[in-house]
C-alpha positions in Angstrom: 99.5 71.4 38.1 96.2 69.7 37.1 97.2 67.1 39.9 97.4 69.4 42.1 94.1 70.9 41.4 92.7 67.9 41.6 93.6 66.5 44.5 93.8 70.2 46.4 89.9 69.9 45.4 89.3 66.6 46.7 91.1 66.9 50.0 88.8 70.2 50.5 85.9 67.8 50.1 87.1 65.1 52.5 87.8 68.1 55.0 83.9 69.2 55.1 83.0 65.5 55.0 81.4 66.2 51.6 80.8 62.8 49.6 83.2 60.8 51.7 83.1 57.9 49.9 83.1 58.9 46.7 86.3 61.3 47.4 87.8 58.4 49.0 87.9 56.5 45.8 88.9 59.8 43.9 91.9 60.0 45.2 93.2 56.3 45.4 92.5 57.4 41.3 94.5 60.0 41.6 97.1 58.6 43.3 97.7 55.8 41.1 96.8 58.3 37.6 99.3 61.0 38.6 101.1 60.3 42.0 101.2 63.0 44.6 102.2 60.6 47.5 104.1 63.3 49.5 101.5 66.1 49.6 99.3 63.5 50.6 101.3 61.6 53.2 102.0 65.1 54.8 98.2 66.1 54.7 97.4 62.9 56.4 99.8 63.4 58.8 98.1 66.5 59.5 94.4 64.9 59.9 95.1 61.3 61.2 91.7 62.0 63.0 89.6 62.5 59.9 91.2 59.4 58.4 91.0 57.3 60.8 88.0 58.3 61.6 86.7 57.3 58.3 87.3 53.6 59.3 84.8 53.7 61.8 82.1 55.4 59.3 78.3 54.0 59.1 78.9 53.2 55.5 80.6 50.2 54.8 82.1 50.8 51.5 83.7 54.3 52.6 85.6 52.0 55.6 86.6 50.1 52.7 88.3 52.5 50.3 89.4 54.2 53.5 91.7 51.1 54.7 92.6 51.0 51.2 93.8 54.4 50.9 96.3 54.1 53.7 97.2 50.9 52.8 98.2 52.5 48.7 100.3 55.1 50.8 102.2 52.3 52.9 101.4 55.0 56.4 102.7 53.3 59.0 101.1 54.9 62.0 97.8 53.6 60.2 98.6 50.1 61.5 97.4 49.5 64.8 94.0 51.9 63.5 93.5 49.2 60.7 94.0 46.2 63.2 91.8 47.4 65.4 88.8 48.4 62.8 89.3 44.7 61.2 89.0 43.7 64.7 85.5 44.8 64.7 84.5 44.8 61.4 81.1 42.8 60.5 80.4 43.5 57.0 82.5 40.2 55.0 83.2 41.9 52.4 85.3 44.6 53.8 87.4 42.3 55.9 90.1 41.4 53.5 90.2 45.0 52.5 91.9 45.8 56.2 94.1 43.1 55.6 95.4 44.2 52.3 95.7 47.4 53.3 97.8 46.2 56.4 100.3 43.5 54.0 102.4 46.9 53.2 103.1 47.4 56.9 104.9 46.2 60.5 102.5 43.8 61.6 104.6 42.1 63.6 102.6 42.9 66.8 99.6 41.6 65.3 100.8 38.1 64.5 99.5 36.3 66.7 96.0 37.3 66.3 96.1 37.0 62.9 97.4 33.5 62.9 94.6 32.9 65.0 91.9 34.1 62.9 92.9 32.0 60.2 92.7 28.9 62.3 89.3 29.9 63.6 88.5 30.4 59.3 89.8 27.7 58.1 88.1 25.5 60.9 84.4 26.5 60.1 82.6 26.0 57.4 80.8 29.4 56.1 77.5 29.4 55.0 76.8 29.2 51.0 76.5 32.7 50.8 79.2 33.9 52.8 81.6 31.6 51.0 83.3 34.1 48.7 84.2 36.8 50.8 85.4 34.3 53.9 87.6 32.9 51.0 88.4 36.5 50.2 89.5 37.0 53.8 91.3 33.6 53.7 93.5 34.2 50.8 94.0 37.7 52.1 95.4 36.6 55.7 97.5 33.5 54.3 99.4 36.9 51.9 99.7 38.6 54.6 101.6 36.2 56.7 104.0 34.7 54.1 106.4 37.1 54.4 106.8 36.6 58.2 106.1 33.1 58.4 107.3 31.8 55.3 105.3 29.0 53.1 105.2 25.2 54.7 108.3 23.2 53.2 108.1 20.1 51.4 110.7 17.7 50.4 110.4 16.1 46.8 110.8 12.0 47.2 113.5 10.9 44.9 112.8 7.2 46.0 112.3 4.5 43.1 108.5 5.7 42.0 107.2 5.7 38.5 107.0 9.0 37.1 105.8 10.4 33.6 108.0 13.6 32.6 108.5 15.9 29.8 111.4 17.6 29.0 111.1 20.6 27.6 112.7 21.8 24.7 112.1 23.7 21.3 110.2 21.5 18.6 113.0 22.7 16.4 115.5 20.5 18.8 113.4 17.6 20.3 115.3 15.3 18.2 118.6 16.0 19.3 117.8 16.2 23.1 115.8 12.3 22.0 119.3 11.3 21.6 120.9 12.3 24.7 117.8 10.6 26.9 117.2 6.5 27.5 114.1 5.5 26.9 112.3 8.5 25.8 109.7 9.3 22.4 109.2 13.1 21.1 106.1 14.9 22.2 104.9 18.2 20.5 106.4 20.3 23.9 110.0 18.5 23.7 110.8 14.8 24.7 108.2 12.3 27.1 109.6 9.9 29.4 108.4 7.1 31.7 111.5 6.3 34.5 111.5 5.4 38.1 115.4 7.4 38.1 115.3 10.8 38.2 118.5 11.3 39.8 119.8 9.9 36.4 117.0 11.8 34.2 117.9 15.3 36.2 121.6 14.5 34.4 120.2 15.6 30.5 121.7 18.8 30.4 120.1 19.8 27.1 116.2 20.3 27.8 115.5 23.6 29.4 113.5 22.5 32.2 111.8 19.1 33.5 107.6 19.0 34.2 105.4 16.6 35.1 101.8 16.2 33.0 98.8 15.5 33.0 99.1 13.6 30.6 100.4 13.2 26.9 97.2 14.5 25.2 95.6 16.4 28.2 93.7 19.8 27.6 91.6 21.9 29.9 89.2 24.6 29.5 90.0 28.2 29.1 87.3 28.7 31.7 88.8 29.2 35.1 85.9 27.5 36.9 85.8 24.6 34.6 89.5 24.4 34.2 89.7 24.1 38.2 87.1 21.4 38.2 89.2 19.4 36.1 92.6 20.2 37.7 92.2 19.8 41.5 92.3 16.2 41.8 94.9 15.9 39.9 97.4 18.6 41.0 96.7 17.1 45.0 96.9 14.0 44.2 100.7 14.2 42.4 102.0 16.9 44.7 101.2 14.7 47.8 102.7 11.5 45.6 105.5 13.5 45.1 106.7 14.5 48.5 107.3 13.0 51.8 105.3 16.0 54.1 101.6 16.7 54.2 100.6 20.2 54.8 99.4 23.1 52.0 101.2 23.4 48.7 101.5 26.6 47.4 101.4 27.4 44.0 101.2 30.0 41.3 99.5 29.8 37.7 102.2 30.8 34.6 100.0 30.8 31.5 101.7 30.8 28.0 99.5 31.6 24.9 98.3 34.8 23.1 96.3 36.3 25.4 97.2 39.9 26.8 99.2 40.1 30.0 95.9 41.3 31.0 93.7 38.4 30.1 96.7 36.0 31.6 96.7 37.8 35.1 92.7 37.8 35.1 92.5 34.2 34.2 95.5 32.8 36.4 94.0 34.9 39.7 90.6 33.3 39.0 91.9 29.5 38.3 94.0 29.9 41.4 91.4 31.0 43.4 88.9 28.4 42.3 91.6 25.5 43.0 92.1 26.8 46.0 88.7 27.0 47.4 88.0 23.3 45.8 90.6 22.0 47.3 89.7 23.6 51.0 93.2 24.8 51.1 95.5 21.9 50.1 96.6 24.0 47.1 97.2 27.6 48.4 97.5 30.3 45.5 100.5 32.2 46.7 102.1 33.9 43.3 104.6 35.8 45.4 106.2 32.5 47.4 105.3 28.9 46.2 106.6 25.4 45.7 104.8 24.6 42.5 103.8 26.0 39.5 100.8 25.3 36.9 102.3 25.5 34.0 99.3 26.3 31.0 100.5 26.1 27.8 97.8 27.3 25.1 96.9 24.6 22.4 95.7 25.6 19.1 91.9 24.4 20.0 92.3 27.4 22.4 92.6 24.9 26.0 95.6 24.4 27.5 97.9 21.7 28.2 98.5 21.6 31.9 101.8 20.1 33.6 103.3 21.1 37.3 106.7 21.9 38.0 108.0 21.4 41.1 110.5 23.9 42.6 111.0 21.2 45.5 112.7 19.1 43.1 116.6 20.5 42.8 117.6 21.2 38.9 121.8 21.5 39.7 122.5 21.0 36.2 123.6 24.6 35.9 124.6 25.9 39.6 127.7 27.2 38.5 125.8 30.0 36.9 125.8 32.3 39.4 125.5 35.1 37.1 123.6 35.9 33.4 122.8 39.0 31.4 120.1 39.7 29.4 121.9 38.5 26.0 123.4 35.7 27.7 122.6 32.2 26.4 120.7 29.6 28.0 122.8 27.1 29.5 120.8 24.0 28.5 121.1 25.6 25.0 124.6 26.0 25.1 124.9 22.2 26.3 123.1 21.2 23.2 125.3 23.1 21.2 128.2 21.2 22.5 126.4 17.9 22.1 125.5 18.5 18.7 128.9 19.4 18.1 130.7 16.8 19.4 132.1 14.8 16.6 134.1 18.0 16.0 135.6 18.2 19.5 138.7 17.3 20.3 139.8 16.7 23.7 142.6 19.6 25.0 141.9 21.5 21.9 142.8 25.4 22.9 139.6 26.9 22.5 138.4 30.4 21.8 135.2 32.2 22.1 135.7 35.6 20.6 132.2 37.2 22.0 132.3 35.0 25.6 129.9 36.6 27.3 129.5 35.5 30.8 131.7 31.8 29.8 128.7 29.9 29.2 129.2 28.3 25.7 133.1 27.5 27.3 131.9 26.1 30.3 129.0 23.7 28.2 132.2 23.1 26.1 134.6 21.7 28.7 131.9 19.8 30.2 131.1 18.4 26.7 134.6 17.3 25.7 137.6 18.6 27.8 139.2 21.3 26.3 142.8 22.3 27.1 143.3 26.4 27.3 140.6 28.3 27.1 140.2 31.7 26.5 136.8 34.0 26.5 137.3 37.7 24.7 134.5 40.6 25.0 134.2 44.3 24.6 132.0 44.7 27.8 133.6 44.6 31.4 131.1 43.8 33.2 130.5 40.7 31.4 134.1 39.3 31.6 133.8 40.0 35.3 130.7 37.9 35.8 132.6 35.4 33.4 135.3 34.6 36.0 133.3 34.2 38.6 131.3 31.9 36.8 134.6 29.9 35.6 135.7 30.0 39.3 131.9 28.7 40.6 132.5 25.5 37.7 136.0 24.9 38.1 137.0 25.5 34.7 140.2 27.3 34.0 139.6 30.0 31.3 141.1 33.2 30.4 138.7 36.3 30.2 140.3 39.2 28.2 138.2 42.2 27.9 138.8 43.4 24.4 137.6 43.5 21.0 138.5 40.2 19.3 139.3 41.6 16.3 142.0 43.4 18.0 143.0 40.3 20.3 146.3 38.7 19.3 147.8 35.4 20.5 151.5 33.9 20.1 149.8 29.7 19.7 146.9 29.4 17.0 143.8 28.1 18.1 142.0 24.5 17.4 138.5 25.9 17.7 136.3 28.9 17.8 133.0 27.9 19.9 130.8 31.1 20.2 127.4 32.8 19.9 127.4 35.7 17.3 126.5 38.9 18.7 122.3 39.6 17.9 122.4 42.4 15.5 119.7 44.4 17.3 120.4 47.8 15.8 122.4 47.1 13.1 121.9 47.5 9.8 122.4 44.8 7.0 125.3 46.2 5.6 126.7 46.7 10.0 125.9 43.3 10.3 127.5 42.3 6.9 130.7 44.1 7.8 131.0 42.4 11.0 130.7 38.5 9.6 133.1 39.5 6.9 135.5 40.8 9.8 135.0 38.2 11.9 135.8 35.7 9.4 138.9 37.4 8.5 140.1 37.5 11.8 139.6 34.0 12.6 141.4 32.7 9.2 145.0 34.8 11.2 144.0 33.1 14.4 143.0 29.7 13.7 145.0 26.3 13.2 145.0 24.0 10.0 141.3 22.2 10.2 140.6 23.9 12.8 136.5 24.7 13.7 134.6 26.9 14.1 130.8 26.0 16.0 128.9 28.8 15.6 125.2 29.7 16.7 123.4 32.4 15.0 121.0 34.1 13.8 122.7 35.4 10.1 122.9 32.5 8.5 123.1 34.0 5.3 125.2 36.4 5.5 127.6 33.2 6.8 126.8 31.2 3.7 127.8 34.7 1.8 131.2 34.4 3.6 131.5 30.8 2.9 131.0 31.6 -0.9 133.4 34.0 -1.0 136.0 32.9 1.3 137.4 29.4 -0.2 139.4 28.1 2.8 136.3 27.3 4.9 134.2 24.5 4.2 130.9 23.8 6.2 130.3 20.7 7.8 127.4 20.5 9.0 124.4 22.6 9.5 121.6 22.5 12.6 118.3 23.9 12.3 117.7 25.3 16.1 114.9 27.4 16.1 113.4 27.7 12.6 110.6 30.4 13.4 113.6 33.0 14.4 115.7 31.4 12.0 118.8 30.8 14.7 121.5 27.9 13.3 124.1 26.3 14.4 127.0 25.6 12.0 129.8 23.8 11.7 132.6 25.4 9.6 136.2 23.8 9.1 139.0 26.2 8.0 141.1 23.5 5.5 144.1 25.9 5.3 
């Protein structure tokens, strides 16, 4: 009701003509404080006059917050009025305001012209002082036309170059992914490696994701204009090494550290605006549609360590995974279970994972070692349903049974439990006690002679509580995998 009020008061205001402006701005406030979009799309509807009329005012900060308004409601009809006033407009730094206010609407008849501004911008150099708002309008055109045009597309060269990468993993793991990876050292960030084959290096299936650095110790400032300064070369420079077309690269900025999503969003916006102007355009800062990303990862000197990743260069390591839920484990994670497991595995062991999931930690499993039958229980439905088509996507044969495994029964014993344990969330202690105590119960009924159990979890005590108490189970071996959430992986032999 105080909305309502509100806004009732300011449309009032905007009828007389009574502090135009400053009404204007009011009620894009109120819009975005309290909502109201219908009353005012059907008021505007009413006086497209007055409103359009406002584009076309003396002032030009009212024309501004005018084109803005229409463009917050997303009014259609407003498009061809917009056009047509940024058509005209003088005044720089209202320009990109039009535009913005246009990239929520048709402007499919306008394409042409707009692609032809552009061309006119980007050939002329503006004077010193008009540089920031013809960047403004720039940035503001190249958004506007992404969505019709799409982004330029480069291919990634996978020819015989020299390239420094780093794959990235948790420092809790770098080790163990050292092993599976010729020729590489450990680096604080996961595993560095010098290779001119990254067909072969795009094969390690246990580092989450592959980047390219600046370099093994590099840091830049936290200073957007300074950090730009001492990115630009180098971001060109590799992203033209690194594929066969010329053209603009688009990119975003993904900072990682323990600033507010706030600070994060203010600094990336900045950084990619300033490596975009230094760069005249070679780098475009497109967070919406891009090729590359500037990865910023804070250091404990408060820079960053930079590195690109290149979304031109195909990662198929995990395509089968057509589907994932929240909870679902990362597949490079559930790879490196397997391989850390693997002097347990037996080839055609019948396998079980009693909390399957969407059939990752299966799938890992059979590509790991090949299994014989596998079978994947879970209380939720939807999950077993994603499961199969997942199975079907990797051609591995498993069963997905959608129950509760500690009412599942099965005629042939199993050689192997391979699962990760349920988060307890919610729970309480004594919940989550109750359920390891169950669930070691029920695999005791269900499991072979020496069979195994490779577990990942987060309770590692109350495991070792089971293991005290429960005398046929013997642990084998024990991997630290994140030590700041305290998540294990464990090795557990049933000797009955």
């Amino acid at each position: 009701r105080i909305m309502l009020i509100s806004m009732n008061t300011i449309l009032n205001e905007l009828l007389e003509k009574n502090n135009v402006r400053a009404n204007l701005s009011a009620l894009r406030k109120e819009l975005k404080d309290s909502g109201g979009h219908e009353k005012l799309e059907r008021f505007l509807a009413e006086h497209e006059p007055l409103f359009f009329g406002f584009l076309e005012c003396e002032d030009p900060k009212t024309r501004k917050n005018a084109a803005l308004l229409l463009g917050d409601l997303r009014y259609e009809p407003a498009a061809s009025a917009l056009y047509a006033a940024y058509q005209k407009e003088e005044t720089l730094f209202v320009r990109s305001a039009y535009l913005q206010a246009l990239s929520g609407l048709d402007v499919e008849p306008m394409l042409e012209g707009l692609k032809e501004q552009l061309a006119r911008l980007k050939e002329t150099e503006p004077a010193p002082e008009n540089r920031k708002h013809t960047a403004e309008e720039v940035r503001a055109l190249r958004r506007l036309l992404i969505p019709w045009e799409g982004i330029p597309v480069h291919t990634f060269d996978m020819g015989r170059k020299k390239h420094t990468v780093l794959l990235l993993t948790g420092r809790d793991t770098r080790e163990a992914v050292l092993e599976t990876v010729k020729g590489g050292r450990l680096h604080p960030l996961g595993v560095w490696v010098q290779t001119d084959d990254l067909q072969q290096l795009l094969l390690v299936r246990t580092c989450r994701e592959m980047v390219f650095p600046m370099g093994e110790r590099a840091k830049v400032s936290a200073d957007p204009a300074e950090a730009a300064a001492e990115l630009s070369s180098w971001m060109a420079d590799l992203c033209r090494r690194c594929h066969r077309e010329d053209g603009s690269f688009y990119f975003r900025v993904e900072c990682r550290g323990r600033w507010t999503l706030e600070e994060r969003s203010r600094f990336s916006r900045r950084l990619g605006e300033a490596l975009e102007e230094r760069t005249k355009g070679l780098l475009v800062n497109a967070p919406g549609d891009y090729e590359v990303e500037l990865r910023l990862i804070e250091r404990s000197d408060g820079c960053f360590f930079p590195c690109l990743k290149f979304f031109t260069l195909p990662d198929r390591r995990f395509a089968y995974r057509k589907n994932a839920l929240p909870v679902s484990i990362h597949p490079s994670l559930a790879a490196l279970t397997a391989e850390l497991a693997r002097p347990w595995l037996k080839e055609d062991a019948q396998i079980l994972d009693p909390f399957c999931g969407v059939g990752t930690m299966l799938i890992e499993r059979d590509i790991a070692v090949p299994a014989g039958q596998m079978y994947g229980t879970d209380t939720y439905g939807e999950a077993i349903a994603l499961g199969r088509q997942n199975a079907k996507s990797a051609g591995a044969d498993i069963h997905f049974i959608n129950r509760d495994y500690f009412d599942f029964t099965h005629s042939v014993l199993f050689d192997e439990i391979i699962t990760d344990m349920p988060r307890r969330q919610k729970c309480t202690k004594e919940e989550t006690d109750a359920l390891y105590r169950r669930f070691f119960e029920k695999s005791a009924e269900i499991l072979a002679p020496s069979a195994v159990i490779v577990m990942y979890t987060e309770e590692v005590g109350f495991v070792k509580k089971q293991l005290r108490l429960r005398r046929e189970y013997r642990l084998l071996q024990e991997f630290c995998m994140q030590s700041k959430g305290g998540f294990y992986l464990l090795v557990i032999e049933l000797k009955k």
